[in-house]
N, C-alpha and C positions, 0 to 999 in steps of 0.2 A: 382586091377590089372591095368595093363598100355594096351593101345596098341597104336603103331607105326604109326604115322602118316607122317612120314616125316625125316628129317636130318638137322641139324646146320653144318652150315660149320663158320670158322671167322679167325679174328687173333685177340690177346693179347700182350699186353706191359705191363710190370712189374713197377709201379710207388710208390712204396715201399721203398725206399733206406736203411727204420731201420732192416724190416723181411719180404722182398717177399710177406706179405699176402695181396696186394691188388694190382689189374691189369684193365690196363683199356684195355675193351674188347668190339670190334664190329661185330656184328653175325649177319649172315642171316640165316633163318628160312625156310625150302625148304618144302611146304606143297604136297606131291604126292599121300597120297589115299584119294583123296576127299569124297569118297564114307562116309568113317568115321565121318567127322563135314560136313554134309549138304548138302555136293556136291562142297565146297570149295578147291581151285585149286591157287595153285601161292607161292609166296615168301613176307616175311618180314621183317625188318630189327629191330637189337634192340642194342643201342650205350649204355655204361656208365662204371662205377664201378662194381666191381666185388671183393668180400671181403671172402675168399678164406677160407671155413672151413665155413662160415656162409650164411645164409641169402641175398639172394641179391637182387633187386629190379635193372627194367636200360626202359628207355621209348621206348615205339616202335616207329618209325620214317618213316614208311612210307614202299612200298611194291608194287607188280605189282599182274597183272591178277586180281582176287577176292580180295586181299586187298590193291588196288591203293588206297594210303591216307590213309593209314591203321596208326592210333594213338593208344595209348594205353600202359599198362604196364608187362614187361617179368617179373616173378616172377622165381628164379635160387633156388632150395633146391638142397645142394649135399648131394650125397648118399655116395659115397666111394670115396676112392684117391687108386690109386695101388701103391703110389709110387715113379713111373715112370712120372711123367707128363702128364698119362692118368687120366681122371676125370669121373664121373658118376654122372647126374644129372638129379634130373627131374623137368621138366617147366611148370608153368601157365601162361596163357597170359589171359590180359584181353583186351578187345578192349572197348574204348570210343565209 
């Protein structure tokens, strides 16, 4: 099971021209129950490719509060599409 640590907010640009399936996407990472990882507290940011139905991988790029200089890699698994332009996905981060 999952639990809620926080919210992604971003934007995305569709770099695709043949079939839409790939977007380039810069996300911030809004970490608010710190209680959950260790007492950790703050935002991160994670820039790259985003290949839409698969697998993704994009580098984390730095972040304030607890992960000032925060490095490392967002790992994207999607769960469902509605459809709609809404997505469902769930994340691993790794940190260097």
């Amino acid at each position: 099971s999952s639990t809620l640590l926080g919210r992604v907010r971003g934007t995305y640009t569709f770099v695709d021209q043949n079939n839409g399936k790939v977007i380039f996407v810069s996300e911030s990472f809004v970490i608010d129950n710190g209680a959950s990882i260790g007492g950790l507290n703050g935002t991160f940011s994670a820039v790259g490719l985003e290949y839409i139905g698969l697998n993704s991988t994009k580098p984390i790029v730095g972040g304030t509060d607890d992960f000032t200089l925060a490095t490392g890699v967002a790992i994207t698994y999607p769960l469902a599409d509605s459809g709609n332009l809404f997505f469902w996905f769930k994340y691993e981060f790794i940190f260097a």
